[in-house]
DOMARVEX-265854 format. One record per residue: x, y negated, z of N, C-alpha, C in turn. Coordinates in steps of 0.1 Angstrom, whole numbers, plus 2048, in hexadecimal, padded with zeros to 3 digits. Last residue first. Example, Ala and Ser with C-alpha at 12.3 -4.5 7.8 and 13.67 -1.06 7.14 Angstrom:
BEGIN
[[880 816 847] [889 80B 847] [881 800 84F]]
[[884 839 84E] [87B 82D 84E] [884 821 84E]]
END
This chain:
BEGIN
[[8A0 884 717] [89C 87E 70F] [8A4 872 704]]
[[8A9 889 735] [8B0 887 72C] [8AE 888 71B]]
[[896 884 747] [894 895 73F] [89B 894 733]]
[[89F 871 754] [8A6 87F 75A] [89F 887 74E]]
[[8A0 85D 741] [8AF 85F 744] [8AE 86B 74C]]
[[880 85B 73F] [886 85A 735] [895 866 735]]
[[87E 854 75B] [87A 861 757] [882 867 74A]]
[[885 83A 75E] [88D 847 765] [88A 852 760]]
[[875 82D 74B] [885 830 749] [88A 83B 752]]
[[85C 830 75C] [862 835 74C] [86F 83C 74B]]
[[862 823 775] [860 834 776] [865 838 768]]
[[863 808 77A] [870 810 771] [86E 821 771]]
[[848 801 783] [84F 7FB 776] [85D 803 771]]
[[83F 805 79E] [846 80D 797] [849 810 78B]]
[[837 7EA 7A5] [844 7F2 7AE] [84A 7FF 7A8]]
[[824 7E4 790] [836 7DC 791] [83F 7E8 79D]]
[[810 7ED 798] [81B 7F9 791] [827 7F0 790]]
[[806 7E7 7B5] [808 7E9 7AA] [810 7F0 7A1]]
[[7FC 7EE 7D2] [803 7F6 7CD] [801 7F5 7BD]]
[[7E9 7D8 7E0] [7F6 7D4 7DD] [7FF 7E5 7D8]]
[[7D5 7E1 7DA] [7D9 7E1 7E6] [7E2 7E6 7E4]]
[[7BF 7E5 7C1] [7CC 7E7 7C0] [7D7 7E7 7CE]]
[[7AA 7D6 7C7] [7AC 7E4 7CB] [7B5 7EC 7C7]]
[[7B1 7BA 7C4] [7AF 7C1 7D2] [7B3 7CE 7D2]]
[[7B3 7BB 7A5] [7BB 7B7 7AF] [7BB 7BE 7BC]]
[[796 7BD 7A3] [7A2 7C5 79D] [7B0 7C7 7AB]]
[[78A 7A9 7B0] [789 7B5 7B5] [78F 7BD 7B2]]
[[793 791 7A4] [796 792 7AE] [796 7A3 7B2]]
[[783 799 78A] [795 798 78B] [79A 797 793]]
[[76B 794 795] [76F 7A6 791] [77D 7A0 78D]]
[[758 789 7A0] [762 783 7A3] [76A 792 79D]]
[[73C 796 7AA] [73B 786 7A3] [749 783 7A1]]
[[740 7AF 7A8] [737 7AC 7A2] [73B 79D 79D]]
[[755 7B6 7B4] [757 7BB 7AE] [748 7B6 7A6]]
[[751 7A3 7D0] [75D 7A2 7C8] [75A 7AA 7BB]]
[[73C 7BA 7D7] [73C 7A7 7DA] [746 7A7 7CC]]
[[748 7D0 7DE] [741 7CD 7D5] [739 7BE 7D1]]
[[754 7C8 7F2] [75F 7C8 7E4] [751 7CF 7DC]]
[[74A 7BF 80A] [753 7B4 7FE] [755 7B8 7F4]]
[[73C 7D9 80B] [733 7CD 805] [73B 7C3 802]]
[[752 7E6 811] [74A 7E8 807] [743 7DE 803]]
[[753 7D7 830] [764 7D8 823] [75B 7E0 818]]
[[743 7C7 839] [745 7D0 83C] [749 7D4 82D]]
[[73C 7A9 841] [742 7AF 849] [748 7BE 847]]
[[733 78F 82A] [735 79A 82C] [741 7A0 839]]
[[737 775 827] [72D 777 827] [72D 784 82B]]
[[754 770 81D] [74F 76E 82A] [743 772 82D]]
[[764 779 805] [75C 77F 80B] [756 77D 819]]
[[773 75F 805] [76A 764 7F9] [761 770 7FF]]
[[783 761 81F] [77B 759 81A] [774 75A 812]]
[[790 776 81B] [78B 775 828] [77E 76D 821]]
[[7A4 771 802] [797 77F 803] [78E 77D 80D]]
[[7B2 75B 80D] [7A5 758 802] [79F 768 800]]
[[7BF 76B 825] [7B7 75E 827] [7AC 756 81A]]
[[7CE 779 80F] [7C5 77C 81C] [7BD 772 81F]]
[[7DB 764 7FE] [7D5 76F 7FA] [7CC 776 805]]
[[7EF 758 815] [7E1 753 80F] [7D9 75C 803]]
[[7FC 76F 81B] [7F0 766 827] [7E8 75D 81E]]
[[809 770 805] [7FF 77E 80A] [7F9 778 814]]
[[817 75B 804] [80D 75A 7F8] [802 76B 7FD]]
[[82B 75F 817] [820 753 819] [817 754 812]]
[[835 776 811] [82C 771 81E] [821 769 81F]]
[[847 76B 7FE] [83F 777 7FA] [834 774 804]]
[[857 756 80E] [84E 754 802] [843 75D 7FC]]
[[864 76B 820] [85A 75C 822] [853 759 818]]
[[871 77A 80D] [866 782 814] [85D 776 81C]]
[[882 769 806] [87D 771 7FA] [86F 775 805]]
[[890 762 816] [889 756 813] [87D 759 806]]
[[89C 77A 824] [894 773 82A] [88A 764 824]]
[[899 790 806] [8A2 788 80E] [899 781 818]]
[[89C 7AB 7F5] [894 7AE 805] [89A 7A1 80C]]
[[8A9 7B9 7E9] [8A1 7AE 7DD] [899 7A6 7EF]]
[[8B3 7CF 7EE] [8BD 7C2 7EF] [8B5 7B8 7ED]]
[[8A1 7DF 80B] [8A3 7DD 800] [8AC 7CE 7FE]]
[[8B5 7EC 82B] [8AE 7E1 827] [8AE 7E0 816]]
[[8C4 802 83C] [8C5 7F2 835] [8B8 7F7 828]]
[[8B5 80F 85A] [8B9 811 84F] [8BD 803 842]]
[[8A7 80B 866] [8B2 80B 86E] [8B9 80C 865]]
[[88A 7F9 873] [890 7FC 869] [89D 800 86F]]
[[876 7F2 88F] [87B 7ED 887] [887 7F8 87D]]
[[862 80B 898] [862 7FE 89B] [868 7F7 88E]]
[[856 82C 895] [860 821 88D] [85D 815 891]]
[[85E 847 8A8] [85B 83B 8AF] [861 82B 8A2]]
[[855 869 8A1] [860 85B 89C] [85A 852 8A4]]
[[857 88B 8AA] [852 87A 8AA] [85A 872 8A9]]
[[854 8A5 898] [860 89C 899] [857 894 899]]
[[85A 8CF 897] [84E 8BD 897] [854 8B4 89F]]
[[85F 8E3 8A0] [85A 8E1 895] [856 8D3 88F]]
[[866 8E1 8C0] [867 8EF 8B6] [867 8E7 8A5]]
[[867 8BC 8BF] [864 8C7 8C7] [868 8D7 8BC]]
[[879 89D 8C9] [879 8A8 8BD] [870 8B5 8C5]]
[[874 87C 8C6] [874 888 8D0] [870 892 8C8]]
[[887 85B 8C5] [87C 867 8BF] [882 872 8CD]]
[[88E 844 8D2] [882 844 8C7] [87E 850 8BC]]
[[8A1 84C 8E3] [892 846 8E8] [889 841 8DF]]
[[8B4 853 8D0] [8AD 860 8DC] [89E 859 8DE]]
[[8B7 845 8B3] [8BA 844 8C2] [8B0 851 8CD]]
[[8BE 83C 897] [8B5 83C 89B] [8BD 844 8A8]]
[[8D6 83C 882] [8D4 832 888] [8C7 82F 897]]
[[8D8 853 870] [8CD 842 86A] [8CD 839 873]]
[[8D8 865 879] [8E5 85F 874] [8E2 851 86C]]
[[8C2 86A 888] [8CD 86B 893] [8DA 85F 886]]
[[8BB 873 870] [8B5 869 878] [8BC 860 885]]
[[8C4 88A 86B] [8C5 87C 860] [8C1 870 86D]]
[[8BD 898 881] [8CF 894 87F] [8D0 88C 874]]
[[8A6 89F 87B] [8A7 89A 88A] [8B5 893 885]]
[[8A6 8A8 85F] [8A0 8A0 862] [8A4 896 86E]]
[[8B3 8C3 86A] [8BA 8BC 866] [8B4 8AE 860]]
[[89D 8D0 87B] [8AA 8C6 883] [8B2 8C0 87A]]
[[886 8D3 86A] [884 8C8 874] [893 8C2 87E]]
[[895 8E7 85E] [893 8D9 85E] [88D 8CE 861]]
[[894 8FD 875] [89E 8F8 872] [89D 8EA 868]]
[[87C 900 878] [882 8F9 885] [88E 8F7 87D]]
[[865 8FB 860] [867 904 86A] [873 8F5 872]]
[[853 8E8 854] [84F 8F7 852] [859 900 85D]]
[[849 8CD 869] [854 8D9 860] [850 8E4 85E]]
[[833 8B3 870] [836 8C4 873] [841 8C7 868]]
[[837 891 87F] [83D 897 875] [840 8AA 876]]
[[828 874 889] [830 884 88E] [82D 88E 87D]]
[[833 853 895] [833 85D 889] [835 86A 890]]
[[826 835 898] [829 841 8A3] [82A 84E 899]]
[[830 817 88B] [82B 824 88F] [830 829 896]]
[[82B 7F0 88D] [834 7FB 893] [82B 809 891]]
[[82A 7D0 887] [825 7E0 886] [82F 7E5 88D]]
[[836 7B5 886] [82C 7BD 88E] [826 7CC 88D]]
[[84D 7B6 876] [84E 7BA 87F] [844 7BC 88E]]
[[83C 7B6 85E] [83D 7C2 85F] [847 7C7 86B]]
[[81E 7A4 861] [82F 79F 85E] [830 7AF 866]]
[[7FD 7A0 852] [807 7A3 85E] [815 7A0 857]]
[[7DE 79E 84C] [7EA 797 84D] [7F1 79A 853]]
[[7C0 7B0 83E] [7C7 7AD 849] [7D7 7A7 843]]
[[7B3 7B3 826] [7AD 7AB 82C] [7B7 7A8 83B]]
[[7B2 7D8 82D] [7B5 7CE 826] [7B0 7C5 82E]]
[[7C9 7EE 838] [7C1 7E9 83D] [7C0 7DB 838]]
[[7D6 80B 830] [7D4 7FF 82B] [7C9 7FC 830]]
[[7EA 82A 832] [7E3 821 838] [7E0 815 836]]
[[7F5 84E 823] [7FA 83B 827] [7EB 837 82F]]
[[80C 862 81C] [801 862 825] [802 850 82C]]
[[817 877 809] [81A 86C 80F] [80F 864 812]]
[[816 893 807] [81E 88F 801] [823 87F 806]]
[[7FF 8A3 826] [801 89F 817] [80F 897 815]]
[[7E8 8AB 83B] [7F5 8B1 831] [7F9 8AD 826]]
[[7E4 892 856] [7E3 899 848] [7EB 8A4 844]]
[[7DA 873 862] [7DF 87E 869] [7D9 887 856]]
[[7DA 851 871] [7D8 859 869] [7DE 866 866]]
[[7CA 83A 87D] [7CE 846 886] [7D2 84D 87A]]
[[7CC 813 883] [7C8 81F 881] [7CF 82D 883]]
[[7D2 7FE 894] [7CA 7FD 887] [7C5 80C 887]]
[[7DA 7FD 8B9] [7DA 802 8B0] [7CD 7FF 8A6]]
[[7E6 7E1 8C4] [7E3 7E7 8BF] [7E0 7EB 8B4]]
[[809 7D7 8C2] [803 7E3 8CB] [7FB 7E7 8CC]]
[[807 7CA 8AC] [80D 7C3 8BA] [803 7CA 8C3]]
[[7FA 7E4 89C] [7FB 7D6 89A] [800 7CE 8A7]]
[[801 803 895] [7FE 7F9 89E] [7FF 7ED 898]]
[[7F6 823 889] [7FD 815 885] [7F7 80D 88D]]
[[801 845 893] [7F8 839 896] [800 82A 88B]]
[[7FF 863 87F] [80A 857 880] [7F9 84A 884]]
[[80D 886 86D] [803 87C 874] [80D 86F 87B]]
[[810 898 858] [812 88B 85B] [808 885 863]]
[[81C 8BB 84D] [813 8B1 856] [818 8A6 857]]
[[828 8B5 82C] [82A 8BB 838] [821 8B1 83C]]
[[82D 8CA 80B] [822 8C0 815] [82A 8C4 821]]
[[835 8DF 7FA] [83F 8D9 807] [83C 8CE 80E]]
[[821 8E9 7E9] [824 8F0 7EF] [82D 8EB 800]]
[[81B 8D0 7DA] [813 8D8 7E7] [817 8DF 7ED]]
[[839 8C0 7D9] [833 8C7 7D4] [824 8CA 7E4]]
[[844 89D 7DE] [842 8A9 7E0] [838 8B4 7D9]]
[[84F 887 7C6] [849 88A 7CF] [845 89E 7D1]]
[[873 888 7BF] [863 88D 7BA] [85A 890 7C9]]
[[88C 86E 7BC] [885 878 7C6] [875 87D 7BF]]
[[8AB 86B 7B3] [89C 864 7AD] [898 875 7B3]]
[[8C4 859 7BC] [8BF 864 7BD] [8AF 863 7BD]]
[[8DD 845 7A6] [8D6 84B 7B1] [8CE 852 7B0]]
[[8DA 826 796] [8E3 832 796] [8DD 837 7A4]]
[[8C9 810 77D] [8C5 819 78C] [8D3 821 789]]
[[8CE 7F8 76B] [8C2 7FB 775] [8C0 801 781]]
[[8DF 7FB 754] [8DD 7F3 75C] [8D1 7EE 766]]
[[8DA 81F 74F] [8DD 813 74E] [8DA 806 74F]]
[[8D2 832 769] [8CD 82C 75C] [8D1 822 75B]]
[[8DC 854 772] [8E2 845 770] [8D6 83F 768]]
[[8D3 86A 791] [8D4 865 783] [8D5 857 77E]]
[[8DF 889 7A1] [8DA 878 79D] [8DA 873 790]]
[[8CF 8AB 79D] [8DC 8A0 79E] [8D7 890 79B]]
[[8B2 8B4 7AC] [8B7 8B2 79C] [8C7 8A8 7A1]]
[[8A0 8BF 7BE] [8AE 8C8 7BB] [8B4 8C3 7AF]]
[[892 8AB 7D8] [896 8AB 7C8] [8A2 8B9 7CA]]
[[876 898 7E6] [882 8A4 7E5] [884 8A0 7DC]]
[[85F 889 7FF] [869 887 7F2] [873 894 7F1]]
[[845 877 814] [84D 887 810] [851 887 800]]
[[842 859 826] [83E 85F 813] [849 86D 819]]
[[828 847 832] [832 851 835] [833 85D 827]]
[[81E 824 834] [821 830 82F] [82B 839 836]]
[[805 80C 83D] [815 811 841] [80E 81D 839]]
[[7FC 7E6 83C] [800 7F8 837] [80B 7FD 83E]]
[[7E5 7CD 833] [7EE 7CF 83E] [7EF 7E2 83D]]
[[7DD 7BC 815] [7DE 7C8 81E] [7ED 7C8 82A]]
[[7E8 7AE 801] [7DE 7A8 80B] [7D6 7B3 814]]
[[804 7B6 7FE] [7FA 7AE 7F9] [7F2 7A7 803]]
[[809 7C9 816] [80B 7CF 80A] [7FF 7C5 801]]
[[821 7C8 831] [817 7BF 82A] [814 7C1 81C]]
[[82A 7E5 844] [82A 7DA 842] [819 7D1 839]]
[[83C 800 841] [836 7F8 845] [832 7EB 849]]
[[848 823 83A] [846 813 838] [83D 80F 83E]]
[[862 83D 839] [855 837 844] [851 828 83C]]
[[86A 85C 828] [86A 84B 82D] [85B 847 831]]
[[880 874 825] [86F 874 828] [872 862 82B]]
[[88D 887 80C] [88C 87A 811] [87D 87B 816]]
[[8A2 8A0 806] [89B 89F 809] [898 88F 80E]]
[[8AF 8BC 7F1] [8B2 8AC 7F4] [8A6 8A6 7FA]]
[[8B0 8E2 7F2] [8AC 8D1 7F3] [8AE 8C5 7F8]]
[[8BC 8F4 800] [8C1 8EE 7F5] [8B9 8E6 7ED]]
[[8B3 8ED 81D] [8AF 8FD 812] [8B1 8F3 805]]
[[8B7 8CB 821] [8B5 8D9 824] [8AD 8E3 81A]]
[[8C6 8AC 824] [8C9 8B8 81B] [8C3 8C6 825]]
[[8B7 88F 829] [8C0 896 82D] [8BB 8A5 820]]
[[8B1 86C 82D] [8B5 876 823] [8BA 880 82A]]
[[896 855 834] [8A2 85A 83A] [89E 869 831]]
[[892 831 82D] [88F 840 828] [89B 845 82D]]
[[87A 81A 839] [885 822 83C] [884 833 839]]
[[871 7F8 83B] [86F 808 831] [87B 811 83A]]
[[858 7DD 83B] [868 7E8 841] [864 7F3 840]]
[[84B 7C8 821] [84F 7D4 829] [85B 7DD 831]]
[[839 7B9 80B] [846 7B4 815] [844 7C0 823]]
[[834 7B5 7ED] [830 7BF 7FA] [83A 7B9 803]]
[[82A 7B2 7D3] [828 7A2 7E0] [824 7AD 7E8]]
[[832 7B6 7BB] [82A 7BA 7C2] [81E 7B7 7CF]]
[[84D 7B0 7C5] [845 7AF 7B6] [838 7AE 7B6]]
[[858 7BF 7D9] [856 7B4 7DD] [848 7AC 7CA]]
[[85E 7D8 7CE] [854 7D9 7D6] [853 7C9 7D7]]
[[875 7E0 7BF] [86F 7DB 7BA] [864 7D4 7C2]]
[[885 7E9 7D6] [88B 7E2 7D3] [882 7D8 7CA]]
[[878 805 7D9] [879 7FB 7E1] [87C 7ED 7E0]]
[[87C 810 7BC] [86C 808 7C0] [871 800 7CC]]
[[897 818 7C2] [895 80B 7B5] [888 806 7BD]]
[[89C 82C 7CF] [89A 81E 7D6] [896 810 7D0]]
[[87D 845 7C3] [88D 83E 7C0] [88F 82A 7CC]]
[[863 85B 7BE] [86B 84F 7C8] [87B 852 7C5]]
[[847 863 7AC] [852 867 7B6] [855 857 7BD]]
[[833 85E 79C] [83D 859 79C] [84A 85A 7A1]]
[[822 870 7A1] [828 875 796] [833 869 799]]
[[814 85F 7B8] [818 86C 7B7] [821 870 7AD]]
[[803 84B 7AB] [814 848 7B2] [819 854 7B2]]
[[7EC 856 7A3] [7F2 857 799] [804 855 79C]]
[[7DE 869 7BE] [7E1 862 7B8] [7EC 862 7AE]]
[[7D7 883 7CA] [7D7 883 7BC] [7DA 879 7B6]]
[[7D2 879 7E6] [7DE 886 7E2] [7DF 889 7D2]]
[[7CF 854 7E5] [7C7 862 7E5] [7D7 870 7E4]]
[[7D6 843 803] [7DE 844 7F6] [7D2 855 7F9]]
[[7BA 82F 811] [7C6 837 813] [7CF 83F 808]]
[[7AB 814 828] [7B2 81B 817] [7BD 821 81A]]
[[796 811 843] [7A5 80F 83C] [7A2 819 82F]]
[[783 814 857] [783 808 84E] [791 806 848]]
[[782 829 863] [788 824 867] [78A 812 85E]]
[[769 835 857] [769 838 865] [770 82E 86B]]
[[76D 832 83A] [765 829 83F] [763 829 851]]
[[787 830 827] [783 839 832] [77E 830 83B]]
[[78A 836 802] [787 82A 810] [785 836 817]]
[[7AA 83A 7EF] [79B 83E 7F2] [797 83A 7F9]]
[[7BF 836 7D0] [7B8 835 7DC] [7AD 838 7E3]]
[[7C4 82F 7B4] [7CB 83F 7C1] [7CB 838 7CE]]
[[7B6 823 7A3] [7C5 81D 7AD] [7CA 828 7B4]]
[[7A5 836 79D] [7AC 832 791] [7BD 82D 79A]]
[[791 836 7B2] [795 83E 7AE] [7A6 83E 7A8]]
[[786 81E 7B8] [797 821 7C0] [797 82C 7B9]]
[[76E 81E 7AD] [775 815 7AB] [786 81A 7AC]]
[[765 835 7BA] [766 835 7AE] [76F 82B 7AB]]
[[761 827 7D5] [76C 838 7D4] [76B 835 7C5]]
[[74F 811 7CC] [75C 812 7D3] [767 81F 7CC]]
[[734 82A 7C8] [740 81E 7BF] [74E 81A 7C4]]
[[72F 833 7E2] [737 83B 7D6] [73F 832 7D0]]
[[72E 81F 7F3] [73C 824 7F6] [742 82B 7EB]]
[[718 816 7E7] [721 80E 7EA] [72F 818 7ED]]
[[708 82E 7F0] [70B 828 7E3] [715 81F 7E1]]
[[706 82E 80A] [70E 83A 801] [710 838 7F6]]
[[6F7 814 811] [706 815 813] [70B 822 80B]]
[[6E2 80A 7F8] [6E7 80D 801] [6F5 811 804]]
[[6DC 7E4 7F3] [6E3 7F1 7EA] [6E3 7F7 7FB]]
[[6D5 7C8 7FB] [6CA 7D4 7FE] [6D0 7E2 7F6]]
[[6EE 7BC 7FC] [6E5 7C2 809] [6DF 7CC 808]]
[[6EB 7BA 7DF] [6F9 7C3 7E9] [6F1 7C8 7F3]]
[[6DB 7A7 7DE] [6DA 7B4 7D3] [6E6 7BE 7DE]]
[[6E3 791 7E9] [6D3 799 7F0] [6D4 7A4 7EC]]
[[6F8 789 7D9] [6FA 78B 7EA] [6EA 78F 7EE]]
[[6EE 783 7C3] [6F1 78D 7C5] [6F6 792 7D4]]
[[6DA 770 7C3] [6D8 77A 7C3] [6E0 788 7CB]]
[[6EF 75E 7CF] [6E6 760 7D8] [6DC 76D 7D6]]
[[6FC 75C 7B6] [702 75F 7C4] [6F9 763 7CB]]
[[6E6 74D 7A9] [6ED 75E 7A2] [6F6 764 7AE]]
[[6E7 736 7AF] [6DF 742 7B1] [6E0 74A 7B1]]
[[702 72D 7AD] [6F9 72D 7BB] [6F0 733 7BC]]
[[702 72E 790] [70C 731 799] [708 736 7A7]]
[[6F1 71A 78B] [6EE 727 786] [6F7 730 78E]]
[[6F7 704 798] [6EB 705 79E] [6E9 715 79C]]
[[70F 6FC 788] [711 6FE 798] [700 707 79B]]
[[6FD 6FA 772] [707 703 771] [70B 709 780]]
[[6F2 6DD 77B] [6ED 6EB 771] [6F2 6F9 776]]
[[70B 6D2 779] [6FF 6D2 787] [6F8 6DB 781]]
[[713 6CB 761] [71C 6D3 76C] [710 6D9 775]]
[[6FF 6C4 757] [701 6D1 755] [707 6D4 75D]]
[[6FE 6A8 760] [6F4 6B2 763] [6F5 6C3 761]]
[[71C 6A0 75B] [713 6A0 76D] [70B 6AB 768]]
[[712 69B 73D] [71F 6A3 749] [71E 6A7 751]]
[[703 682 743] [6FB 694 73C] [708 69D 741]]
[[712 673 74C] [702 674 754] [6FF 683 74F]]
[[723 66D 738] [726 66F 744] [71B 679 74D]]
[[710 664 724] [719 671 71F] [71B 679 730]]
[[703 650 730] [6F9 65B 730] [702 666 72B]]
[[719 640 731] [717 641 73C] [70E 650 73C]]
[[71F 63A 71A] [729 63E 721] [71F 646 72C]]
[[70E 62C 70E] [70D 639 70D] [716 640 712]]
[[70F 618 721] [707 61E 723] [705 628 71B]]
[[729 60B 710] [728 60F 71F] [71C 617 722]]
END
């Protein structure tokens, strides 16, 4: 019994030890952050996001897909939609297709819960290549993201139960918004999308996908060149993997993913100092984070697609 007790007793002490080294080393380093300055802090970051194809924008306190990101080469097929829940995104998406100057054309809106980010996207897609099969996986039309040359303006408010997160405006291939650390259900969002053409004629056949999508006079207004969307809810169906007990479950585990980033970074107010927080004392968490929620599970079958079009 009594050496029970001092085995016991010496247990305790290390643990207590250990808690005590833990407790310091925090406290260090929560002084060490403070006193870093901010342009330093942001480089790192930007360095960090480099690699995920992302960048911060400190004016508005959001993450935004860089124009060199690596998703880029990926293009777009409905497969990633389909994959997106993997990922733990839960999103209304809607891609609308139309044919101009003998291109195939897809521009889609998203928006929603991307992990533990609250997002919206607006992606630019073409193709002049026929569809393509891969067996037991995909039949359909596998989209390249745009070239530079066929960027189009994107500008677009994101609301949250009316208000507005943020403002984001550009020339580029697909033009997103991520606001970490926030929770939403993607029938609280809503954009305001405006969209320039290179000229009038497809901005109308654009106007007439949309028109054939289901969408309505009182949620868009076309001018010469430039097309406002009003995306509320989806009009378009729905990924299949997309079920209601699939997207509860997905939900529930991105609120508590939110709610433990909240909490581990409490000490901090201002979205660099968490994630260099995170990235010092907790770096598998921080991995994670700055991935915001665009893993590659969503784009797990790029290979094989590639594979089956350069018919390899």
């Amino acid at each position: 019994m009594p050496g029970e007790f001092w085995y016991v007793l010496g247990g305790l002490a290390v643990l207590a030890a250990l808690c005590m080294i833990c407790v310091i080393r925090r406290r260090k380093l929560l002084k060490r952050i403070k006193e870093r300055g901010s342009d330093e802090k942001l480089r790192e970051i930007d360095r960090e996001l480099l690699g995920a194809g992302f960048a911060y924008d400190y004016n508005q306190d959001i993450f935004y897909g860089r124009m060199d990101a690596w998703q880029r080469e990926a293009g777009y097929c409905k497969i990633y939609d389909e994959a997106a829940y993997m990922a733990g995104m839960e999103y209304d998406c809607e891609p609308i297709t139309f044919t101009y100057g003998e291109k195939r054309w897809l521009i889609e809106f998203w928006k929603g819960q991307y992990g533990m980010c609250t997002g919206a996207e607006v992606g630019i897609f073409c193709t002049q290549e026929e569809d393509i099969f891969v067996p037991g996986e995909f039949q359909g039309t596998f989209y390249k993201s745009v070239s530079d040359e066929d960027r189009l303006y994107i500008a677009y408010y994101l609301k949250r139960r009316g208000e507005v997160l943020c403002y984001q405006k550009g020339l580029h291939w697909r033009l997103s918004a991520f606001k970490l650390g926030m929770f939403s259900e993607p029938s609280e969002l809503t954009m305001d999308i405006k969209i320039t053409f290179p000229d009038a004629g497809m901005c109308e056949a654009f106007q007439e996908a949309l028109f054939e999508a289901g969408y309505t006079q009182s949620e868009i207004v076309a001018g010469y060149r430039t097309m406002f969307v009003k995306f509320r809810q989806p009009h378009t169906r729905q990924p299949v993997t997309r079920t209601v007990e699939g997207a509860r479950v997905t939900q529930r585990h991105n609120r508590l993913y939110v709610r433990a980033y909240r909490y581990l970074t409490r000490n901090y107010s201002w979205t660099p100092d968490k994630l260099c927080y995170l990235k010092a004392f907790l770096p598998n968490v921080f991995r994670t984070v700055i991935r915001l929620g665009q893993g590659r599970e969503r784009y797990r079958e790029y290979a094989n697609i590639r594979f089956y079009q350069n018919g390899e």
